[in-house]
C-alpha positions as CSV (number, residue, x, y, z in Angstrom):
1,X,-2.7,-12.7,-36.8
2,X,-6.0,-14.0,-37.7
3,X,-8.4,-13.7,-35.4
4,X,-12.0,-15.5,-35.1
5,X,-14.7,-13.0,-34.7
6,X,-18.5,-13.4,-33.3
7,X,-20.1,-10.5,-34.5
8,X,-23.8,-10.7,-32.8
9,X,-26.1,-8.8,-34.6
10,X,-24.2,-9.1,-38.0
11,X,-27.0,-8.6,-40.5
12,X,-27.4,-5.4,-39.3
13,X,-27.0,-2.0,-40.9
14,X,-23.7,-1.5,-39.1
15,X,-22.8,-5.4,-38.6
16,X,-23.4,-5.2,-42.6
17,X,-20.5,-2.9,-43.0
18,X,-17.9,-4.5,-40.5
19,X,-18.4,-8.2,-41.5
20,X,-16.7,-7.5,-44.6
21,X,-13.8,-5.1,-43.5
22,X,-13.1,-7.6,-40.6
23,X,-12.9,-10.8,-43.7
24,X,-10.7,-8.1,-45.6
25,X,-8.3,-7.8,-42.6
26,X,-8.4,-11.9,-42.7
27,X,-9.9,-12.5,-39.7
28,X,-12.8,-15.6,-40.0
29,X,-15.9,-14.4,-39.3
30,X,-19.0,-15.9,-37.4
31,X,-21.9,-13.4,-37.6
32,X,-25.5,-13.6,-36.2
33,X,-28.9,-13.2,-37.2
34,X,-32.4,-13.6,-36.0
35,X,-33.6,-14.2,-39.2
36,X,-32.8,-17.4,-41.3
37,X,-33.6,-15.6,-44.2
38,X,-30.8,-13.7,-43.9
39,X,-28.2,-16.0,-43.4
40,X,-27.1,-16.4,-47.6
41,X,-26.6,-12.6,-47.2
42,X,-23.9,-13.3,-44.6
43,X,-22.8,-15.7,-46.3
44,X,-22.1,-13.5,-49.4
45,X,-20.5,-11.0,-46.4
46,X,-17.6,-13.8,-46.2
47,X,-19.2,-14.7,-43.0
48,X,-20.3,-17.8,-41.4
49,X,-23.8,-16.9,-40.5
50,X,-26.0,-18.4,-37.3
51,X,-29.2,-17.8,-36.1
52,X,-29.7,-16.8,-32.6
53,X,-32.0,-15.1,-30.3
54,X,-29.6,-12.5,-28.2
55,X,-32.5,-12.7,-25.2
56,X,-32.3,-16.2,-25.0
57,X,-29.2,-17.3,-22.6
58,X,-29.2,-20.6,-23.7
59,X,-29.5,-19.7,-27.5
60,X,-26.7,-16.7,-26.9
61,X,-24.6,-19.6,-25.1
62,X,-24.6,-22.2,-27.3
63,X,-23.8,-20.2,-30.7
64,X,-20.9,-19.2,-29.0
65,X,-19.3,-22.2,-28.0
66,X,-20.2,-23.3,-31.6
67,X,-17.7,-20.7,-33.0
68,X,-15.1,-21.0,-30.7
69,X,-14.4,-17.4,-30.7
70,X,-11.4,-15.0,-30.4
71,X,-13.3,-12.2,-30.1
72,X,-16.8,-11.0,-29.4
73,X,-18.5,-8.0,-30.8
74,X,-21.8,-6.6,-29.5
75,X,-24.0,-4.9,-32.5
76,X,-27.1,-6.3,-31.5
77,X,-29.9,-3.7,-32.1
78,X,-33.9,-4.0,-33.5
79,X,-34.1,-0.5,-34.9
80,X,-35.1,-1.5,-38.0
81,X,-38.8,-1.2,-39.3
82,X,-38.8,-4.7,-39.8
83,X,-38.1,-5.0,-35.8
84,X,-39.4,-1.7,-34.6
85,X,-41.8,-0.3,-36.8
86,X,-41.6,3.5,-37.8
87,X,-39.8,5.3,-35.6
88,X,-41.9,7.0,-32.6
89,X,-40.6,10.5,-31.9
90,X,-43.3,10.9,-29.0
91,X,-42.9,7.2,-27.2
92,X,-39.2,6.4,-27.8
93,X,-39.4,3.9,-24.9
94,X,-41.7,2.1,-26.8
95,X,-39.7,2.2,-30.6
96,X,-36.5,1.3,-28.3
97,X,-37.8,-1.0,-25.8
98,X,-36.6,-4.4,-27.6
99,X,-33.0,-2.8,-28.3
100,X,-32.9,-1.5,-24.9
101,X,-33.4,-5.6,-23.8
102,X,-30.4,-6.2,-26.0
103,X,-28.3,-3.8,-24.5
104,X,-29.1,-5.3,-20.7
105,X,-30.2,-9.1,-20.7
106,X,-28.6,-9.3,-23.9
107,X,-25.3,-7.9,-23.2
108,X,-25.5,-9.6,-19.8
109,X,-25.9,-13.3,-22.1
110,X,-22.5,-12.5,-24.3
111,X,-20.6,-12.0,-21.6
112,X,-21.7,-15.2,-19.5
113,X,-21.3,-16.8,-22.6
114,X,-17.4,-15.4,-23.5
115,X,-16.5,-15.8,-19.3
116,X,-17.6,-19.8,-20.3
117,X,-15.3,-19.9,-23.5
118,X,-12.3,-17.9,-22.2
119,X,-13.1,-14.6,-24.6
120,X,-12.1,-11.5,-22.7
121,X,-12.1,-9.6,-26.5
122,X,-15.3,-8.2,-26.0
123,X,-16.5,-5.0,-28.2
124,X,-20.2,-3.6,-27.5
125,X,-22.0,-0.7,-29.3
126,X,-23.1,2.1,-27.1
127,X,-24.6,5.6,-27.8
128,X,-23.2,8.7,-28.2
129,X,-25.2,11.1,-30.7
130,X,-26.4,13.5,-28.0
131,X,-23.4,13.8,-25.4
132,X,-24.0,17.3,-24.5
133,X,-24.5,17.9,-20.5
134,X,-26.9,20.7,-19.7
135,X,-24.6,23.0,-17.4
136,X,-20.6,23.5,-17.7
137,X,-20.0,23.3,-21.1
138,X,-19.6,20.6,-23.3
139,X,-18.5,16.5,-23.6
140,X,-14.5,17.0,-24.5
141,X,-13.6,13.5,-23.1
142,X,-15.0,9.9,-22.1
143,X,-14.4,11.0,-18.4
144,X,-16.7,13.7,-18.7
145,X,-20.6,12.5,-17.7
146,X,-23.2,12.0,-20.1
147,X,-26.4,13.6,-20.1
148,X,-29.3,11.1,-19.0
149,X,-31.7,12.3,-21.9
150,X,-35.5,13.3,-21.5
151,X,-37.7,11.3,-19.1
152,X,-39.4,9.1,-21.7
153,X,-35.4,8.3,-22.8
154,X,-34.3,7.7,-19.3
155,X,-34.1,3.8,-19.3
156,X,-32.7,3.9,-22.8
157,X,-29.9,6.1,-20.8
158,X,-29.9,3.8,-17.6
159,X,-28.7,0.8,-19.8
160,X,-26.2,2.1,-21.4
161,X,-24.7,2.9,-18.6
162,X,-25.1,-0.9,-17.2
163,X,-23.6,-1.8,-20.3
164,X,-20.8,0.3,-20.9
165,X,-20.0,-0.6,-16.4
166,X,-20.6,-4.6,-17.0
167,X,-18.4,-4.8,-20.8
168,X,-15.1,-2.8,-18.9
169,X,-15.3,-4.7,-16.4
170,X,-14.8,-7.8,-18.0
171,X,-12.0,-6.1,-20.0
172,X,-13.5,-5.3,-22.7
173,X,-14.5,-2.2,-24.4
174,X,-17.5,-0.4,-25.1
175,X,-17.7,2.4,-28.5
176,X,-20.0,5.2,-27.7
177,X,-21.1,5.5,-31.8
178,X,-22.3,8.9,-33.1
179,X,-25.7,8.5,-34.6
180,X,-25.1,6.3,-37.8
181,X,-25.9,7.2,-41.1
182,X,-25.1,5.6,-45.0
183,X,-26.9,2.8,-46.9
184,X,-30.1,1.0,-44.3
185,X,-29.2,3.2,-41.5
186,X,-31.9,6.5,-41.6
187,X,-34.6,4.5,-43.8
188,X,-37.1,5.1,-41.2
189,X,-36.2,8.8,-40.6
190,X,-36.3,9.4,-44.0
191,X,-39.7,8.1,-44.5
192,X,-40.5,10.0,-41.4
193,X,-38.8,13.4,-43.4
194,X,-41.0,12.4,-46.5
195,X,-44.2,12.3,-44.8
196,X,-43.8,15.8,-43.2
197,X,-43.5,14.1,-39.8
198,X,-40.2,15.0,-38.6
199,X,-40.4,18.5,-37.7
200,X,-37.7,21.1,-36.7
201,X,-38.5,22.9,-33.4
202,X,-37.9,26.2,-32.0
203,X,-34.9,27.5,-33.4
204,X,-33.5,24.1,-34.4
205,X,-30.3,24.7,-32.3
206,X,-30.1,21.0,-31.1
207,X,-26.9,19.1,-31.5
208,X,-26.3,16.1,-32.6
209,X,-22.9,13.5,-33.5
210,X,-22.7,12.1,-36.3
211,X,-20.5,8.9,-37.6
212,X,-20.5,7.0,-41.2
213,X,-21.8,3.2,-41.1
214,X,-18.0,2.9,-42.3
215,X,-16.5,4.7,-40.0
216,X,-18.0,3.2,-37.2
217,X,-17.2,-0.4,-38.7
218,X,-13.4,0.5,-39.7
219,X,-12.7,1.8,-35.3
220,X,-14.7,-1.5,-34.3
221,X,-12.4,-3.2,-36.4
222,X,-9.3,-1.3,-34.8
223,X,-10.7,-2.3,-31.3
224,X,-11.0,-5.6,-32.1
225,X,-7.4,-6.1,-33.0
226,X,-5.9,-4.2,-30.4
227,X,-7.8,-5.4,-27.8
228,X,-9.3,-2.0,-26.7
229,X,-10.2,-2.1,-22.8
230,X,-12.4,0.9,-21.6
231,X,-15.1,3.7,-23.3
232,X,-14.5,5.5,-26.7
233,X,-16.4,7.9,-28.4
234,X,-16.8,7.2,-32.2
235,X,-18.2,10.3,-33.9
236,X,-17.6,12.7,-36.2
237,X,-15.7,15.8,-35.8
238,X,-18.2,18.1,-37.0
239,X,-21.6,18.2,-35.0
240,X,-24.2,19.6,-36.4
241,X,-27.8,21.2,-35.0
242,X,-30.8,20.2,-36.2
243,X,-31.3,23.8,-38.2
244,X,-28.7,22.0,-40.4
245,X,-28.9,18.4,-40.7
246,X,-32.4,17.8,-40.6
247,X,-33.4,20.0,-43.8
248,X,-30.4,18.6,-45.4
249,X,-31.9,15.3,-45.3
250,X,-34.9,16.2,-47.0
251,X,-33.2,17.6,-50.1
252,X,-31.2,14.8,-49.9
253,X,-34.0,12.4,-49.4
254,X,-36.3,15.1,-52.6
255,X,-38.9,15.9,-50.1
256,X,-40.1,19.2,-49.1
257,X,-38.6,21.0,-45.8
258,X,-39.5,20.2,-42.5
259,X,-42.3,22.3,-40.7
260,X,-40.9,24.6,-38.2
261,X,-42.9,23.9,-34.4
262,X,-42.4,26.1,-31.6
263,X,-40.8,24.6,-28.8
264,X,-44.4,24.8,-26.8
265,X,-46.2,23.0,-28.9
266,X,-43.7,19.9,-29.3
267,X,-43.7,19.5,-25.2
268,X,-47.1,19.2,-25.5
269,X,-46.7,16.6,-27.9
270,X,-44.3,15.0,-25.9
271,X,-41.7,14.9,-28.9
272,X,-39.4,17.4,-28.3
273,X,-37.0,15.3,-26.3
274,X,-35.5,14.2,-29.9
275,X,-34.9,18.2,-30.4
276,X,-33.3,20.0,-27.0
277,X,-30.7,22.2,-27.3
278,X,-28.0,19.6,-26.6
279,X,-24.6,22.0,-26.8
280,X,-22.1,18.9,-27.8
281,X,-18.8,19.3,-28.9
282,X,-17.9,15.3,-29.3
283,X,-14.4,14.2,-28.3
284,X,-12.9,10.8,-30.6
285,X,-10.4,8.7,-28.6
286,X,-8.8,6.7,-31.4
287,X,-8.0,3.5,-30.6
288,X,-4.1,2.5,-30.8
């Protein structure tokens, strides 16, 4: 059954990546950008591509009625440099404050606008790299409660949570990705890695979930077309600490190794939020 997709946030690292599978699978496609520069890539994606500004209702609104949807898929993010500038490990409020509007006011403008068009097919990106909680054990299922993150994270945390609560509720479902890495995903980081400015701290036994920009496109897809109602958490099976991800990154990316900080010094730097000992063991709920 061919289905017509609005995928918000298309030209995106992961909306990149699921515009073509979803045009593979026959579905037509209607993806947005903020950017009209970008719309001829989209276009090369086997998309029809739009320009809208996911903060502005009326904007949001209207380039959905345009497309007459099916189906509506949140991947509306600005975590790129372009958007965000280099990653800050010490202020991630600040690197995350535009992406944390996205995932409130802007989440809150899809749905008004797929309540006014009759979509109840709605798909959103959440978070799930660090779902370890600090006492009991670890995150086995999507009942079991996430861990709210350091203080400077906390309103990062607090709206995901609004919008994995407001996207079930209207019937839709929300992913909870892994952290994403392949092609335009880690750029900053790994500029970060290069300059020596991602270091490993303490004993580098915090743990983080990981998911492929594929991966994470190919169980969007699968939600899509099944019409996936609730949470799910999209990451892969093997999580790794920090003692083993992050210096793999640098040989991967040729640079030398991360400095080792103690744990001391990177509270006082106010960076070490990115670095606790999360104990995660990730649970995937595959969509069928």
């Amino acid at each position: 059954m061919v289905v017509r997709v609005f995928v918000a946030g298309g030209s995106g690292a992961l909306g990149r990546r699921l515009v073509p599978q979803l045009v593979a699978r026959g579905h037509q496609v209607t993806a947005t950008t903020t950017s009209p520069g970008k719309l001829g890539l989209l276009e090369r994606l086997g998309a029809d591509g739009a320009v809208m500004d996911g903060l502005d209702a009326v904007s949001v609104g209207a380039t959905v009625a345009a497309a007459r949807p099916d189906a509506i898929v949140h991947q509306m993010t600005a975590l790129s440099l372009a958007h965000a500038g280099k990653p800050d490990l010490k202020h991630p409020d600040r690197f995350f404050a535009t992406t944390v509007r996205l995932r409130s006011e802007g989440t809150d403008h899809l749905l008004a606008a797929a309540e006014a068009t009759g979509v109840s097919n709605v798909v959103a990106q959440s978070f799930g790299a660090f779902n370890g909680i600090r006492e009991g054990g670890w995150v086995k299922t999507e009942e079991d409660p996430m861990d709210p993150g350091p203080a400077s994270a906390r309103k990062g945390a607090q709206v995901l949570h609004h919008l994995e609560d407001v996207v079930v509720k209207a019937g839709g479902a929300a992913l909870r990705y892994g952290s994403l890495y392949g092609p335009g995903a880690t750029d900053g980081w790994v500029e970060l890695v290069r300059k020596r400015q991602f270091p490993l701290v303490g004993g580098g036994t915090g743990y983080m979930s990981w998911v492929y920009l594929d991966d994470a496109a190919s169980a969007t897809v699968l939600a899509v077309e099944q019409h996936a109602k609730g949470v799910f958490n999209i990451v892969d099976d093997e999580p790794a600490p920090a003692s083993e991800w992050l210096p793999y990154l640098a040989a991967c990316a040729g640079a030398k190794r991360p400095i080792r900080i103690p744990k001391w010094l990177a509270r006082l730097l106010q960076g070490s939020g990115v670095f606790r000992a999360y104990p995660v063991l990730p649970g995937m709920r595959v969509v069928r």
